[in-house]
C-alpha positions in Angstrom: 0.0 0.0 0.0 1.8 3.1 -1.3 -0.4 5.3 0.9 1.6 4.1 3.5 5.0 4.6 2.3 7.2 1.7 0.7 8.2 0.2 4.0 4.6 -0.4 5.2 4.7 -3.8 5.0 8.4 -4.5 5.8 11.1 -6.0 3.9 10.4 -9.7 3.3 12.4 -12.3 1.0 10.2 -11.9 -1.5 10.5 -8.8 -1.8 14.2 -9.1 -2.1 14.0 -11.6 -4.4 11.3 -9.8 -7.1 14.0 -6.6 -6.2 16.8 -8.1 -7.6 15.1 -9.2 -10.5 14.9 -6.3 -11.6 18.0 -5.0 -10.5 20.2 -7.5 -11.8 20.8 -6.8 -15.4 21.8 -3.0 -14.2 24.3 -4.8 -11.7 26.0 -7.2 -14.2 26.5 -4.2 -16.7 27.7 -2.1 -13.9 30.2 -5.4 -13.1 30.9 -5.5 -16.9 31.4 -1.9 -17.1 33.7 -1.4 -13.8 36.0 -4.2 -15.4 36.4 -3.1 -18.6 37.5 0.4 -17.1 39.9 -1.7 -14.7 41.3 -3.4 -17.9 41.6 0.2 -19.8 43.6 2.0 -16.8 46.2 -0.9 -16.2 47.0 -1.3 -20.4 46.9 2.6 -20.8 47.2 4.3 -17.5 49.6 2.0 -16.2 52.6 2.8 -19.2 51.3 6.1 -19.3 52.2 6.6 -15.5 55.6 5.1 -16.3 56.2 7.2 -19.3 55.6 10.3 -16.9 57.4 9.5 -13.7 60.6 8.2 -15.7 61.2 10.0 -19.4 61.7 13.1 -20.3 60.4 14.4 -23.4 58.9 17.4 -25.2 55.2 18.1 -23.5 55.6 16.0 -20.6 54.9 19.0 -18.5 51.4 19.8 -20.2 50.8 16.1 -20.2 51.3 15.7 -16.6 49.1 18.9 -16.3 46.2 17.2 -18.3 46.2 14.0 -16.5 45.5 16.0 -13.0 43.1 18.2 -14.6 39.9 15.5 -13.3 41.1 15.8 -9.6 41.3 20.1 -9.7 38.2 21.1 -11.7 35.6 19.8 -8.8 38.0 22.3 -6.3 37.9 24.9 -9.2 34.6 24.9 -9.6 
């Protein structure tokens, strides 16, 4: 009875059970999804870090600029 609010009746298995029905093709792509980034990062991010910490080359200052940029724009902003 949504009158009552959603926990009215209280949480019972099946509940639970028709819940993550629903919610489990939005869980296995979020599982897909989390691993493929994990893959991405270790074969690009992984060299990439390397590259930066140990070479010197022409733009390595505005690349190590760029690759910071995600952690300063939410304190910029």
């Amino acid at each position: 009875n949504w009158r009552e609010g959603p926990w009215a009746n209280g949480i019972s298995p099946q509940w639970l059970i028709a819940a993550w029905e629903r919610l489990t093709p939005q869980v296995i792509f979020s599982v897909q999804l989390a691993l493929l980034v994990l893959l991405l990062n270790t074969l690009i991010g992984l060299p990439a870090a390397w590259a930066l910490a140990r070479l010197h080359f022409p733009g390595k200052n505005l690349l190590r600029s760029l690759s910071v940029l995600p952690l300063s724009i939410p304190g910029i902003a």
